[in-house]
N, C-alpha and C positions, 0 to 999 in steps of 0.2 A: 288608476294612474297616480305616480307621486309627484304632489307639485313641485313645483323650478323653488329651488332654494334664491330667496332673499338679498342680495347680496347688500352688506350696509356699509357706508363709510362716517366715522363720526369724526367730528373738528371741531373741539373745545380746548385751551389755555391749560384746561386743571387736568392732570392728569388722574386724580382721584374721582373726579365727576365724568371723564370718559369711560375709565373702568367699570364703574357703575352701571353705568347705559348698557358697555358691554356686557356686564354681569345680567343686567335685565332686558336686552333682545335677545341676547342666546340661548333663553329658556324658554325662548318661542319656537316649536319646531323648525319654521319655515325660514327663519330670521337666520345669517350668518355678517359679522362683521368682517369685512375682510381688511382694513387699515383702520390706524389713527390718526389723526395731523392736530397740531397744537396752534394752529396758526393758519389764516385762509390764504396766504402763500404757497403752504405742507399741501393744503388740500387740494389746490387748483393741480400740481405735480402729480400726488395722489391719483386724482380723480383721471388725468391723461392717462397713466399706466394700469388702471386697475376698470374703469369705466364700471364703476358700482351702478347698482341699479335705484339707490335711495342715499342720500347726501342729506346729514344732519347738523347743522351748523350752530355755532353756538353764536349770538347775534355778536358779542364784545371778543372781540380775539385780538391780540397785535398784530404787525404786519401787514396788515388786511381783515375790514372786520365782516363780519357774515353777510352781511346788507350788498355790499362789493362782490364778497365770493360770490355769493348767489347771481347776482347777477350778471360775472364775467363767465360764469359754470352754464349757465343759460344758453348765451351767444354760442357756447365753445360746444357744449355738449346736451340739446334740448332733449334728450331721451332720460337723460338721469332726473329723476323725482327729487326738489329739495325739501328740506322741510326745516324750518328755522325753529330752533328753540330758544325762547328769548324771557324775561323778567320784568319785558315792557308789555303795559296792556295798553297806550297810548293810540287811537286811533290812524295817525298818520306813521306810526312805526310798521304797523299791519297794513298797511295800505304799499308803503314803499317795497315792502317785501313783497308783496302778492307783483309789485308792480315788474319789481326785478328777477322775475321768473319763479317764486316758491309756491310750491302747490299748500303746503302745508306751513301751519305755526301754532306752536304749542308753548303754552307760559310754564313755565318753569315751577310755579307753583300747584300745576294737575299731578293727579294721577297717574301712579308707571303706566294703566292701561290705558292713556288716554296717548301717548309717544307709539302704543302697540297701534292703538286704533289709528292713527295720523298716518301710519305707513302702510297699512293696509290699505285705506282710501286712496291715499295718492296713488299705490301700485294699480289701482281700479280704477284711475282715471279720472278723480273725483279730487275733489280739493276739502282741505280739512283743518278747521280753525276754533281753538280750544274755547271754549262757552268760556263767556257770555260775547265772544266777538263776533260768534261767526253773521250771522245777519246783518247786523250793523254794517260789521267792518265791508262786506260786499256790496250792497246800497251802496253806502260810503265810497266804495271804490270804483264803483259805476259812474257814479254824477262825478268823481273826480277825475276820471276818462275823457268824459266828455268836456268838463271844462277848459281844459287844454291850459291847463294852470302852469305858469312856465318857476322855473325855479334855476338859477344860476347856478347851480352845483349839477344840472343836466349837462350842462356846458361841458363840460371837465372833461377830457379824455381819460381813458381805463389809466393809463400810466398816469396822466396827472393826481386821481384819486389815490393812485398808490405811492405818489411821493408823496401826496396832505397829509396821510395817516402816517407814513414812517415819519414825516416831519415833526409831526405835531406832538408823537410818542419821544422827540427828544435826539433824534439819528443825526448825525452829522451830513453833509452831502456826499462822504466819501462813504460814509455807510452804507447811504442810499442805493449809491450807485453798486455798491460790491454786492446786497441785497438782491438788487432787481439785474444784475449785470448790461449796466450800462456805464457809461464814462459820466464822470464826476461834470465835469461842462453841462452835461445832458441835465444830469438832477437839476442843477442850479437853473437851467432853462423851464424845466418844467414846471419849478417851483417859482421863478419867477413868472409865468403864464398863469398858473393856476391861480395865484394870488390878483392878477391885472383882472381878470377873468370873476372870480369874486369880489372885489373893488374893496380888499383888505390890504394892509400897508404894513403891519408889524406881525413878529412873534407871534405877541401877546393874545391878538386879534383872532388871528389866525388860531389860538389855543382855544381861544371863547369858543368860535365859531364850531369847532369838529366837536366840543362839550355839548355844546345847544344843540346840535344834529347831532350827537350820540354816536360821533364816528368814534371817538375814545368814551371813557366812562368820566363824572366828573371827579373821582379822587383820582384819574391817571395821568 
């Protein structure tokens, strides 16, 4: 019997570092990429029309950064396996992704076979976390379950997160708004909520804030 081909969707910023990926799953028999998206906006769109079977995301993206995608691709679509690929080995970065639905997370600094092995796993039902996390980070994620540790950016509605990040990246509110297609009123609302909601008052603040949670990078 021949197995079911692979179906993969990747969503990274760099259009040379996506090629690549594609260059290196599509020399795996089973493996077929069938889109790119540059942005976790491209990919939520993407991923409606295409319903791939493995979503690779790269954690820093504009628009929307992988942390977000993953998690609104979860609610929307829990059959697609995601698998973050990221440059953080931070504890609570793998924790937050396991938490917003990724089966898999792999550091940017492994092995091409270890991105092969990540989707393997996840297609098998398994979850799969690039050494030296994976134990840790699950313990870790366990007792952080149970603590019921609240954090003010839970708060936040799916749209509110997605005006923090265009905001914070610099957008105008009329940006915003033509971005997520809503009316400019709307952004200004959501952006003033989100902010009452985190109990931030300026810009500036607000820049800090999505730096230190890694919702942007900090030279962005």
């Amino acid at each position: 019997m021949i197995p079911r081909e692979i179906q993969i969707l990747l969503a990274d910023d760099h259009a040379l570092v996506r090629h690549g990926l594609r260059a290196l799953l599509e020399s795996e028999e089973k493996f077929k990429v069938v889109a790119e998206a540059g942005d976790g906006l491209e990919a939520l769109d993407l991923v409606k029309k295409l319903k791939p079977d493995v979503v690779v995301l790269d954690v820093m993206m504009p628009n929307l950064n992988g942390l977000e995608t993953a998690r609104q691709l979860t609610k929307q679509y829990p059959r697609t396996k995601i698998i973050i690929l990221s440059m953080y080995d931070e504890e609570g970065f793998v924790l937050e992704a396991l938490g917003n639905g990724a089966s898999g997370y792999v550091l940017k600094d492994s092995t091409s076979k270890d991105l092969v092995l990540a989707i393997n796993e996840v297609i098998a039902g398994r979850r799969y976390l690039s050494p030296p996390l994976s134990d840790r980070a699950i313990d870790a994620y366990q007792q952080f379950a149970k603590s019921g540790t609240f954090d003010k950016y839970d708060t936040l509605t799916t749209r509110e997160r997605e005006v923090l990040q265009l905001t914070v990246e610099g957008h105008t509110h009329g940006e915003i708004a033509q971005t997520l297609g809503i009316s400019v009123r709307t952004a200004e609302t959501h952006r003033a909520n989100l902010m009452k909601k985190l109990k931030i008052h300026s810009q500036a603040d607000l820049i800090r804030y999505a730096i230190k949670r890694k919702i942007i990078p900090m030279d962005g």
